[in-house]
N, C-alpha and C positions, 0 to 999 in steps of 0.2 A: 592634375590639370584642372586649372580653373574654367566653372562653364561660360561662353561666354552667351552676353545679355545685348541686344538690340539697343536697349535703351536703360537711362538710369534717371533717376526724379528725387530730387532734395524738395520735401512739402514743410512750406510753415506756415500753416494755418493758424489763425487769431482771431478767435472771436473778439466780439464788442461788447462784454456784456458788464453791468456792474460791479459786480460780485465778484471778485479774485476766484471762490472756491465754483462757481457757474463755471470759467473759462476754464477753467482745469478740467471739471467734469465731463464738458465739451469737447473739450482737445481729447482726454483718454475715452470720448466712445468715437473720436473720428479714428483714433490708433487702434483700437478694437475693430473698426470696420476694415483697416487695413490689413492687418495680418490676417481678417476672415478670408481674404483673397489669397493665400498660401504660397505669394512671393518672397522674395529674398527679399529683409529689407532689415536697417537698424534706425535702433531710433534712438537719438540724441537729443543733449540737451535743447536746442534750438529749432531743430527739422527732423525729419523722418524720411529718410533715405528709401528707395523703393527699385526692385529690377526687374526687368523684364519688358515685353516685349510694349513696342510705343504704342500701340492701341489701347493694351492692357491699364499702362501707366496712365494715358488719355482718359481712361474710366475710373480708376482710381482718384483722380486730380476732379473729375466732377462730381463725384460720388460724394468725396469729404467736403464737399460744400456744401452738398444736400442734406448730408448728415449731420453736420454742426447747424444749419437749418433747421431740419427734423427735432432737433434737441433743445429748441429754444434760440437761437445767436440769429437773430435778424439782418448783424451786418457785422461783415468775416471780410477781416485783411487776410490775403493769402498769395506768400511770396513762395515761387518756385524756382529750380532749376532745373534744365532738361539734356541733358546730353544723349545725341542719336548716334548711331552710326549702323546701318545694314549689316558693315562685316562684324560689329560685336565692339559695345565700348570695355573699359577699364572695372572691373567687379570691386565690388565694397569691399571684398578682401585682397584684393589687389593693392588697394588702394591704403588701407589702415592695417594690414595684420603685422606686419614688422614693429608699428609700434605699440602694438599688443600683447610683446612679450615678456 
C-alpha cells in the first residue's frame, strides 16, 4: 500500500544568472536543500517533484528561493505546481511507476 501525501509540489526554479555553469550550481544546492528535508520526492529533468504534507511543501517552495538567494541568483523564475487534497492526493509512484518497468 502506497502511503498517502496531503499534498504534492512540482518546483522549477531558474536562476537568472549569466553563467550556464552558476545556474546549474544553483539549482543542485537548491536540490541539495531539498532532499536535506527527508521527503519523498524525484527529481527530473525540468522540476523536482516533492510530497508531503502542504505546510511542509509551503517551506520547502520558500526555502529554495532563499537558497538560490543565499548562493548568489538575485533574480529566480520559479514555476510551481501544487496539488492538495486533506484526504491524500496521487503519490509519485502512483503516478510513474508502471512506466518504470
Amino acid at each position: 500500500m502506497n502511503k498517502k501525501y496531503e499534498a504534492s509540489m512540482a518546483i522549477q526554479l531558474l536562476p537568472r544568472l549569466p553563467e550556464k555553469d552558476e545556474n546549474i550550481r544553483v539549482i543542485d544546492k537548491v536540490i541539495e536543500h531539498i532532499k536535506s528535508k527527508g521527503l519523498n520526492m524525484v527529481v527530473g529533468p525540468f522540476e523536482t517533484v516533492v510530497e508531503g504534507q502542504l505546510n511542509e511543501i509551503l517551506d520547502i517552495l520558500k526555502e529554495s528561493i532563499l537558497t538560490a538567494e543565499k548562493e548568489g541568483a538575485k533574480d529566480i523564475l520559479t514555476y510551481i505546481k501544487i496539488s492538495y487534497s486533506p484526504s491524500g492526493v496521487m503519490s509519485i509512484d502512483e503516478k510513474i511507476s508502471k512506466h518504470n518497468k
